[in-house]
C-alpha positions in Angstrom: 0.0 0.0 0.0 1.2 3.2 -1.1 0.5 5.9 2.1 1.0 9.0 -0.4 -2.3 7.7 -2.0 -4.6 7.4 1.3 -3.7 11.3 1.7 -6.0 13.8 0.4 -3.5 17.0 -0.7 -5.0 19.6 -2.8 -3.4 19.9 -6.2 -2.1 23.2 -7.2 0.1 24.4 -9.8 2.8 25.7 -7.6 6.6 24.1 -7.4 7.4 22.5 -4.0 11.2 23.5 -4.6 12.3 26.8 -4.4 14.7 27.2 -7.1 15.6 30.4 -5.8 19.2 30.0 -7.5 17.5 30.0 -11.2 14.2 32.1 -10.1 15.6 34.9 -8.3 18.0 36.4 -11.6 14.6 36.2 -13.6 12.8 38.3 -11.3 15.7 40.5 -11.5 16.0 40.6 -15.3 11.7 41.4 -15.2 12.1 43.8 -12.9 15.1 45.5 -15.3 12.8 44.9 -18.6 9.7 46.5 -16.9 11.9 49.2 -15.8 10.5 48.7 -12.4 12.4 51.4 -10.2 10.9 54.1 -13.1 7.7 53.0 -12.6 7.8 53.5 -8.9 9.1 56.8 -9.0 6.4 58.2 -11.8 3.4 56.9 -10.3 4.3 59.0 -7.1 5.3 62.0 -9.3 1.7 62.0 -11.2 0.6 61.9 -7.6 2.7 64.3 -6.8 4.1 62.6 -3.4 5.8 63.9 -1.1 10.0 63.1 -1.2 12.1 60.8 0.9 15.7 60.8 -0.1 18.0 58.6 2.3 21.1 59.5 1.9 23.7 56.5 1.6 27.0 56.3 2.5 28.9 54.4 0.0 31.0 51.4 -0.2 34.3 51.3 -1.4 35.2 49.8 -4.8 37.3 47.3 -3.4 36.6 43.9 -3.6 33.0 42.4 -3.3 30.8 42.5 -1.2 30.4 40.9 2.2 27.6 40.1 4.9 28.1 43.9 6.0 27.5 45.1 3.1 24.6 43.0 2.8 23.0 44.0 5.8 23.7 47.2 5.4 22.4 47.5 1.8 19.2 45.6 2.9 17.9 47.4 5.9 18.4 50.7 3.9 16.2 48.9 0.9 13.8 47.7 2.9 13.2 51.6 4.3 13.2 53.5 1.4 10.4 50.7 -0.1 8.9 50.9 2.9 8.8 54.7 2.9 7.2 54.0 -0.7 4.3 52.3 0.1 3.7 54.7 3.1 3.3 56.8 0.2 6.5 58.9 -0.7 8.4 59.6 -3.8 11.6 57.6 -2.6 14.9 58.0 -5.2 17.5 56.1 -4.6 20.6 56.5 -6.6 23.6 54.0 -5.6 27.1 55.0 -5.7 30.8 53.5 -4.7 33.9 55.7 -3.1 36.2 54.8 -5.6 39.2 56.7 -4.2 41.8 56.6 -1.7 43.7 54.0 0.2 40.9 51.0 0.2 41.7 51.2 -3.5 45.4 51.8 -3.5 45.9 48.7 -0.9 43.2 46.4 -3.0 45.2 47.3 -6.3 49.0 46.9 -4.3 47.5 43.4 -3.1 47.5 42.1 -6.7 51.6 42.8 -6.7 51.3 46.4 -8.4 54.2 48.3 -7.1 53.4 51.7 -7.0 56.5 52.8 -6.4 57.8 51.4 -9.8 55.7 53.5 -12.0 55.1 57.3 -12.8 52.0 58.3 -10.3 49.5 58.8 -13.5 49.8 55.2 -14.1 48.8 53.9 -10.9 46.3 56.1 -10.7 45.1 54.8 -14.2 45.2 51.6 -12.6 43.3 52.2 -9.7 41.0 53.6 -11.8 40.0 51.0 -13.9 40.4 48.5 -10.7 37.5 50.9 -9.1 35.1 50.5 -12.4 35.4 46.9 -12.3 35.0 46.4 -8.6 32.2 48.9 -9.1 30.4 46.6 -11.8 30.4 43.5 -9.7 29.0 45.2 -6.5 26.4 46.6 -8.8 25.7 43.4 -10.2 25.5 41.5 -6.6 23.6 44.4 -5.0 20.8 44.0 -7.5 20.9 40.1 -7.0 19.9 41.0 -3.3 17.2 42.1 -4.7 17.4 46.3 -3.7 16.4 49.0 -6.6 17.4 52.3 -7.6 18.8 54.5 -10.3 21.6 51.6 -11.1 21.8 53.3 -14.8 23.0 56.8 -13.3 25.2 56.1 -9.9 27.3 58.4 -8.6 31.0 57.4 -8.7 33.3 59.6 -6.3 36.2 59.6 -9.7 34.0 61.0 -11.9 34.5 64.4 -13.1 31.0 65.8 -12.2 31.6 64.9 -9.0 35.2 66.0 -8.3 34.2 69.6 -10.2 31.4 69.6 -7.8 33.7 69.1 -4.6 36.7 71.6 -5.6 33.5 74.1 -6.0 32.1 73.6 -2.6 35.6 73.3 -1.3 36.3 76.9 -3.2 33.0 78.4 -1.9 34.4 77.4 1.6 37.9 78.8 1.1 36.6 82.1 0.1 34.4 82.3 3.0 37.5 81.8 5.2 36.1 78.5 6.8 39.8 76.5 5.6 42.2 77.1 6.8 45.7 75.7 8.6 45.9 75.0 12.2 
C-alpha cells in the first residue's frame, strides 16, 4: 500500500522547490525589462508625493561584497520601499567611493608596485580596478534584490563629482572656513 495515496493533498500548480538560484536572476531581469524602479518613482510623481531621499554612504570599490554590506544595503532597501508604500516619492541612486587608500591597498594586493611606476599610471590603474569592482558590487547588490537608479550612480572619480567638490571646497575657502591650524 502506497501511504502517499490514502492522503488527500489539494493539487495546485505551484513548485514545491524553491529554485531560488535559477528564479531569483529572472525576477531580477523582469524587474530590469519592466523598468520597475521608473515605474515607482512616476506613479508618485503623477501623484505628486511627497519626497524621501536617504542619503547612503557608499561602499568602497574594493573587492566584493560581504555580509556587512549585505546588511547594510538591505535594511536601507527595505526603508526607502517601505517609505514608498507609506506613500513617498523615494529615489535612490547607488554609488561607490572609488578613491583613496581601500583602492590603492586592494590594487597593491595584486603585486602592483606603486612605487615602480610614474603616479599617472597607478592612478590609471586604480582607476579602472575601481570600475570593475564597481560593476560587480552593482551586479550582486541587484541580485539581493534592492532598486534604484543603477543606470545613473554616482561614482566619487567621476568628473561631475570632483568639479562639484573643488567648488564647494572653493565656496568654503573664500568664506574663510579652511584654513591651517
Amino acid at each position: 500500500m502506497n501511504y502517499k495515496d490514502t492522503l488527500l493533498l489539494p493539487t495546485t500548480e505551484f513548485e514545491m522547490r524553491g529554485n531560488l538560484n535559477k528564479k531569483e536572476p529572472l525576477i531580477q531581469a523582469k524587474w530590469d525589462e519592466i523598468e520597475l524602479y521608473e515605474k515607482m518613482l512616476k506613479v508618485r510623481e503623477e501623484e505628486g508625493a511627497e519626497q524621501f531621499v536617504l542619503h547612503d554612504g557608499p561602499p568602497y570599490a574594493n573587492g566584493n561584497i560581504h555580509i556587512g554590506h549585505a546588511l547594510n544595503s538591505i535594511q536601507k532597501d527595505f526603508l526607502v520601499r517601505t517609505k514608498f508604500m507609506a506613500g513617498f516619492k523615494t529615489p535612490y541612486r547607488p554609488g561607490w567611493d572609488t578613491h583613496g587608500l581601500p583602492i590603492e591597498t586592494a590594487i597593491q594586493k595584486l603585486g602592483v608596485d606603486r612605487k615602480s611606476m610614474p603616479l599617472y599610471e597607478f592612478r590609471e590603474l586604480c582607476e579602472k580596478y575601481a570600475r570593475e569592482q564597481v560593476e560587480i558590487q552593482k551586479r550582486d547588490f541587484k541580485s539581493l534584490g534592492k532598486i534604484g537608479d543603477y543606470k545613473n550612480p554616482y561614482l566619487t572619480l567621476s568628473k561631475d563629482y570632483v568639479a562639484t567638490q573643488i567648488r564647494v571646497f572653493a565656496a568654503m575657502a573664500l568664506k574663510g572656513m579652511i584654513f591651517k591650524g
